[in-house]
ZAFIVO-41593 format. One record per residue (C-alpha): residue number from 1; residue in one letter; y, x, z. Coordinates in nm, 2 decimals. Layout:
REM residues N
n:res:v:u:w
NUM:A:Y:X:Z
...
***
This chain:
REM residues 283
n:res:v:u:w
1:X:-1.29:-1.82:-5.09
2:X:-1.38:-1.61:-4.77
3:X:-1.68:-1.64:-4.53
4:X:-1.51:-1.74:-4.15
5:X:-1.75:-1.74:-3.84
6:X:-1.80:-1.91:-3.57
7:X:-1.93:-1.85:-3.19
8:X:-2.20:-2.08:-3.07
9:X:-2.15:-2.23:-2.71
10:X:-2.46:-2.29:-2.73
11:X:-2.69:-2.07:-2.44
12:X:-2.34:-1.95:-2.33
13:X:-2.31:-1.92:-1.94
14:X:-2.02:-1.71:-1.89
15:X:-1.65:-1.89:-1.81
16:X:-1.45:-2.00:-2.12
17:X:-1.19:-1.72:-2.15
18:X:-1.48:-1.45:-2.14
19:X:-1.64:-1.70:-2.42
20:X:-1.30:-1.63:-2.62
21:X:-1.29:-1.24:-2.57
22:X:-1.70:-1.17:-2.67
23:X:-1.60:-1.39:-2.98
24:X:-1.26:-1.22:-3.06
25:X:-1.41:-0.84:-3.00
26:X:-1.74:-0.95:-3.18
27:X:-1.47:-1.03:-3.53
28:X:-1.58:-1.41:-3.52
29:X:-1.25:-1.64:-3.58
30:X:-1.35:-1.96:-3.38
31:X:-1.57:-2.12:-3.19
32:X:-1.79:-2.44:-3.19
33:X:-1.91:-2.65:-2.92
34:X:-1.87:-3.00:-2.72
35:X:-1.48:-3.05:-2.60
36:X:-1.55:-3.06:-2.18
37:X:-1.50:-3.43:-2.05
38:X:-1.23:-3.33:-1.74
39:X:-0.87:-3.34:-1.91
40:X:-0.80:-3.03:-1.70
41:X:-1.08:-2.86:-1.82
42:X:-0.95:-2.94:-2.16
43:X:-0.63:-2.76:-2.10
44:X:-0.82:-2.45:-1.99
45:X:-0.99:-2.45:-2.27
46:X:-0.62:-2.53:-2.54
47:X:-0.53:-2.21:-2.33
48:X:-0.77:-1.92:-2.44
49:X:-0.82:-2.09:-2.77
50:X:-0.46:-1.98:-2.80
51:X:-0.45:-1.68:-2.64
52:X:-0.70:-1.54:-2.85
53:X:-0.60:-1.69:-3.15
54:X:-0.91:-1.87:-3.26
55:X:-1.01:-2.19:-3.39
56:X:-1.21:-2.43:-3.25
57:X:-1.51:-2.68:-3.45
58:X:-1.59:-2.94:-3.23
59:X:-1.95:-3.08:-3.15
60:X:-2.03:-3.44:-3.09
61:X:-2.38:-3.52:-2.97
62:X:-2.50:-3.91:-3.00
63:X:-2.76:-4.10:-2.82
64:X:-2.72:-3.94:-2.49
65:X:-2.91:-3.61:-2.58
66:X:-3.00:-3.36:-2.85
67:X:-3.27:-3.59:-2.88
68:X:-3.20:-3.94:-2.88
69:X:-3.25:-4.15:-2.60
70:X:-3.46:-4.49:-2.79
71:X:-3.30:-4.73:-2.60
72:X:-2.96:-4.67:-2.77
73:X:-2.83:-4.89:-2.94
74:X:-2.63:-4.79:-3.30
75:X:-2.32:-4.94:-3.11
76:X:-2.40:-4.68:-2.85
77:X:-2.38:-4.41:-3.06
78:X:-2.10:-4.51:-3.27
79:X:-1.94:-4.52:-2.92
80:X:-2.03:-4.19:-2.85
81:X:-1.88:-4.07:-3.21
82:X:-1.56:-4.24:-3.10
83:X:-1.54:-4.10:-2.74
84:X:-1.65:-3.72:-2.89
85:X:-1.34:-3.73:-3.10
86:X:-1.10:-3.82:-2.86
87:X:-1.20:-3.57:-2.62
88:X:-1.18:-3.34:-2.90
89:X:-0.83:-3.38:-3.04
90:X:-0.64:-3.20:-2.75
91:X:-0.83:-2.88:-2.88
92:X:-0.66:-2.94:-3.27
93:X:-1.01:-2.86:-3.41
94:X:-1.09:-2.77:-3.74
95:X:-1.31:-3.06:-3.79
96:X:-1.59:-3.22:-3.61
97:X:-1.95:-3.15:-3.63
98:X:-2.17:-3.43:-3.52
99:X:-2.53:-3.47:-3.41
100:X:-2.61:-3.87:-3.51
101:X:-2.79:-4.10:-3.53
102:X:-3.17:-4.16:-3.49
103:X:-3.50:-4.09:-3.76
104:X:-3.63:-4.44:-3.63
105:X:-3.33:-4.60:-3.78
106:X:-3.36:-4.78:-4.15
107:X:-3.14:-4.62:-4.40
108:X:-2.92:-4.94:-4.38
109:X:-2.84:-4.87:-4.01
110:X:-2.83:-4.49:-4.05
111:X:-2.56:-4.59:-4.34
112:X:-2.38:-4.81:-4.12
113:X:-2.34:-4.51:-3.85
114:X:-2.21:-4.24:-4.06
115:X:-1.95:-4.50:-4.23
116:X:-1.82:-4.63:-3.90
117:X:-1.81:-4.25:-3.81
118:X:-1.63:-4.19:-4.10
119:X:-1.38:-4.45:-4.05
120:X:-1.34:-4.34:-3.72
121:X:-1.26:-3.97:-3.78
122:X:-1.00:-4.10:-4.02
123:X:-0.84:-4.30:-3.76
124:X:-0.80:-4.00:-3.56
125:X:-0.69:-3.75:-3.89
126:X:-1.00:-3.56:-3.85
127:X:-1.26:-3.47:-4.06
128:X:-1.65:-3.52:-3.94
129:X:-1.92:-3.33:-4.08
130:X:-2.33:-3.45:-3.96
131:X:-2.59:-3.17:-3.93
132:X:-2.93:-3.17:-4.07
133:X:-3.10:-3.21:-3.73
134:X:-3.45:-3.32:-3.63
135:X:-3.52:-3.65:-3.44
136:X:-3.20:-3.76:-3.65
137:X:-3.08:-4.00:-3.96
138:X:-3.05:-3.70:-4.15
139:X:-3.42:-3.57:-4.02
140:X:-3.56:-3.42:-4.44
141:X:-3.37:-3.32:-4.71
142:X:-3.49:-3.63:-4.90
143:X:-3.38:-3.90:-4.68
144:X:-3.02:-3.67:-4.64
145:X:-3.02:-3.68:-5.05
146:X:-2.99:-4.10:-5.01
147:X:-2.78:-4.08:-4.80
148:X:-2.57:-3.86:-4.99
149:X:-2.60:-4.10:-5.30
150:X:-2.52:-4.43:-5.09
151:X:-2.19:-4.27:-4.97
152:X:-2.10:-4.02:-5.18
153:X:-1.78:-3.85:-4.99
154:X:-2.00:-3.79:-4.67
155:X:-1.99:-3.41:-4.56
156:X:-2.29:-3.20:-4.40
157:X:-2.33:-2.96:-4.16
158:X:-2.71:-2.79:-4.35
159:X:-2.87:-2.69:-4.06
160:X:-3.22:-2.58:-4.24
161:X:-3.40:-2.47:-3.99
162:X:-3.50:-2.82:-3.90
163:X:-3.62:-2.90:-4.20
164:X:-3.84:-2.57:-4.22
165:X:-4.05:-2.76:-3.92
166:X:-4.02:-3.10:-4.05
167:X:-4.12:-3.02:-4.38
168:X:-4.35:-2.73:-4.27
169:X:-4.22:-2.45:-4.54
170:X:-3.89:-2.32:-4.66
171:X:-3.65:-2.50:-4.85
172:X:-3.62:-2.26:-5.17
173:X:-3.96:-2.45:-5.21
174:X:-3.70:-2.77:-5.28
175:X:-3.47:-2.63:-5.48
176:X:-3.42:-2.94:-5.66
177:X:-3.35:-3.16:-5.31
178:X:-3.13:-2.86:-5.23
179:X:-2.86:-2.88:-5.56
180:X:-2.84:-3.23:-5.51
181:X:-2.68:-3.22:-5.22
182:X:-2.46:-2.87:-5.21
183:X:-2.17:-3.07:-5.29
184:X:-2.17:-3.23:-5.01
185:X:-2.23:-2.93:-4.72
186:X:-1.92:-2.92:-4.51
187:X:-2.05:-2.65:-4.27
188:X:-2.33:-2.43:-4.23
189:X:-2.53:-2.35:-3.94
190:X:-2.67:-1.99:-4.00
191:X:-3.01:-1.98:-3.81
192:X:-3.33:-1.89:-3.98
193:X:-3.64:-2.10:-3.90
194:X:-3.94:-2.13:-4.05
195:X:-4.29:-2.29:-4.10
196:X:-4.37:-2.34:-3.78
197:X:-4.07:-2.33:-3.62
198:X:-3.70:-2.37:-3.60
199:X:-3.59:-2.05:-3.48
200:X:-3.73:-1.74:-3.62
201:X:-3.76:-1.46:-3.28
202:X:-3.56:-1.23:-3.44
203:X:-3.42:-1.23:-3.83
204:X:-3.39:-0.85:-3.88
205:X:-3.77:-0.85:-3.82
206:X:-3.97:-0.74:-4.17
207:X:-4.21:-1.01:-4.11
208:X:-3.99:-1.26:-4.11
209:X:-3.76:-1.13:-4.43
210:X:-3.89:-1.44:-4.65
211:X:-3.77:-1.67:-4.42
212:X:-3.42:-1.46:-4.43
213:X:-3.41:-1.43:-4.80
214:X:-3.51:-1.84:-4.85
215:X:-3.18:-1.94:-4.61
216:X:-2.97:-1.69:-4.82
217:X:-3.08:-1.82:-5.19
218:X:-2.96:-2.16:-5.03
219:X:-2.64:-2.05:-4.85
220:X:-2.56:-1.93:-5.21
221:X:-2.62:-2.24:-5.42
222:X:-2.36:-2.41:-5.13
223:X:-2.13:-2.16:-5.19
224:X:-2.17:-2.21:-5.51
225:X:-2.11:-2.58:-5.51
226:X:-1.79:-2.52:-5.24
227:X:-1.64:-2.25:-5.48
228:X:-1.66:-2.50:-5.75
229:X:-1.45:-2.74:-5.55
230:X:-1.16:-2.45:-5.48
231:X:-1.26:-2.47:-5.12
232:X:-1.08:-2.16:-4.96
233:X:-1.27:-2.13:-4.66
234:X:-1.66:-2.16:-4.61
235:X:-1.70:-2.18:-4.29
236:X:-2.05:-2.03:-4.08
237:X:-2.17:-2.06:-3.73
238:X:-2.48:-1.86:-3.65
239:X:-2.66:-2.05:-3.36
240:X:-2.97:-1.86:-3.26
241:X:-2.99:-2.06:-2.91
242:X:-3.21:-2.11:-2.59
243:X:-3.39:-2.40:-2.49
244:X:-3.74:-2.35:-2.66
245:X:-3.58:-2.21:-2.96
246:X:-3.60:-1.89:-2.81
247:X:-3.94:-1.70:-2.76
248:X:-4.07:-1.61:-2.48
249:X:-4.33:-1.43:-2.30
250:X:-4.64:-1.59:-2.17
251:X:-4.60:-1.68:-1.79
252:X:-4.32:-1.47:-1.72
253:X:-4.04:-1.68:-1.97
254:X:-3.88:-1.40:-2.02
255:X:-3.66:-1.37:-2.38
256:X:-3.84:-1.17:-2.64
257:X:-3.46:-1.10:-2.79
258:X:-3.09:-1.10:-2.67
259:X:-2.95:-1.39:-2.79
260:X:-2.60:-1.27:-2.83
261:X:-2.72:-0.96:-3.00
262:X:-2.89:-1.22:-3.27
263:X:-2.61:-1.41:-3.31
264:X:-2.36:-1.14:-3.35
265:X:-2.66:-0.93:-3.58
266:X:-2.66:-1.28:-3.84
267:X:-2.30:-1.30:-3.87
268:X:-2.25:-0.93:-3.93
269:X:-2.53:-1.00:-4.18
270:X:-2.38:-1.28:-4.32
271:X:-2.05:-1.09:-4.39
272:X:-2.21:-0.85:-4.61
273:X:-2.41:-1.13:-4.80
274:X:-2.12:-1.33:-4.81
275:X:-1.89:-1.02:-4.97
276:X:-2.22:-0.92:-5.21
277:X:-2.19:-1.28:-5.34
278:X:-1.82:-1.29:-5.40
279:X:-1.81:-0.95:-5.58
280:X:-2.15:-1.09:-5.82
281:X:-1.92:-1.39:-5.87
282:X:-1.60:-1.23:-5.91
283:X:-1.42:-1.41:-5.65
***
């Protein structure tokens, strides 16, 4: 098994080909983000993927927003799984990562998403993966874990970070939560949050090497669980982004960090963790 990374679009604002090159130079092998709507856009994008030789996860987003609009229906967002897919296929991703579903939902509706979802990505010959994300059916690792046990082949995208602030501490507090479903983690998103929030402001800082540490014991015990199923890849995206995640400075909103610098700083990181772990292992 080998570690592969991925580039975040997220808090990306440069064209797509320049996307491709920062990735390619930076030693990441793909990248992840939404498939653009415009066919032609599309094409642009099939290009560089090419050219630069990289593969490509796509995101799907359901209910209108990163947070949920409430009037959504769970037709809606089925929908919305649907439509993400088929924008996506042109672009021959890896798999599909998707941000469904609501935390208002019952578990019987929530159950009823991620199997029509399923279905849907099978239509298609695609695999679909759903992140660990606030405001979401998968909102704490204890609701995810029933989720797990009511469909037992679903696959994750472990996004911690939201659970750091749902929860309000770190997740090797929940070891037990944590085993239970390793099996089933697809995908991981790499960024470090903690108590109070999902983004740490920098994860090379001292004060925040618990919080470091914490993710890493649980990256391992999902290695673990992936290595045990001969998965040859584990795949990693780190996704340090913007959009309040980021800290800024009182009045000014200036970044206290370089975002890119972050993310290319955790995957960097997360090679050398990853290549400890495989030589403890013997892999």
């Amino acid at each position: 098994m080998r570690l592969v990374n991925f580039k975040t679009m997220w808090g990306f604002e440069g064209n797509f080909e320049t996307a491709c090159k920062e990735a390619k130079e930076a030693g990441f092998e793909g990248l992840e983000g939404k498939a653009p709507q415009n066919k032609d856009e599309r094409e642009h994008y099939k290009t560089y993927l090419e050219k630069y030789d990289l593969a490509y996860i796509a995101e799907v987003v359901t209910g209108g927003d990163y947070v949920p609009a409430r009037h959504l229906t769970l037709q809606d967002h089925i929908d919305d799984v649907k439509r993400g897919i088929q924008e996506s296929l042109e672009l021959n991703p890896s798999f599909v990562t998707c941000i469904g579903g609501c935390d208002a939902w019952s578990q019987e509706e929530s159950i009823e998403f991620f199997q029509s979802s399923m279905d849907l990505a099978k239509k298609y010959n695609t695999d679909i993966s759903f992140e660990t994300h606030r405001s979401r059916s998968l909102f704490t690792p204890w609701v995810t874990k029933r989720i797990v046990e009511a469909i037992l082949e679903i696959k994750l995208t472990l996004d911690m970070s939201h659970w750091c602030v749902v929860c309000e501490r770190l997740m090797s507090t929940e070891l037990e939560v944590m085993k239970a479903i390793a099996g089933n983690v697809h995908h991981i998103h790499s960024r470090v949050g903690y108590a109070q929030g999902p983004q740490v402001p920098h994860p090379a800082a001292p004060e925040y090497k618990e919080a470091l540490l914490s993710h890493q014991e649980i990256w391992e015990i999902v290695w673990d669980a992936q290595n045990a199923k001969e998965m040859q890849i584990a795949t990693m995206t780190p996704e340090f982004g913007p959009d309040g995640y980021m800290h800024t400075l009182p009045f000014t909103n200036v970044p206290i960090a370089d975002l890119w610098e972050i993310n290319c700083w955790m995957a960097e990181t997360e090679k050398k963790h990853f290549n400890a772990y495989a030589e403890k292992k013997g892999l």
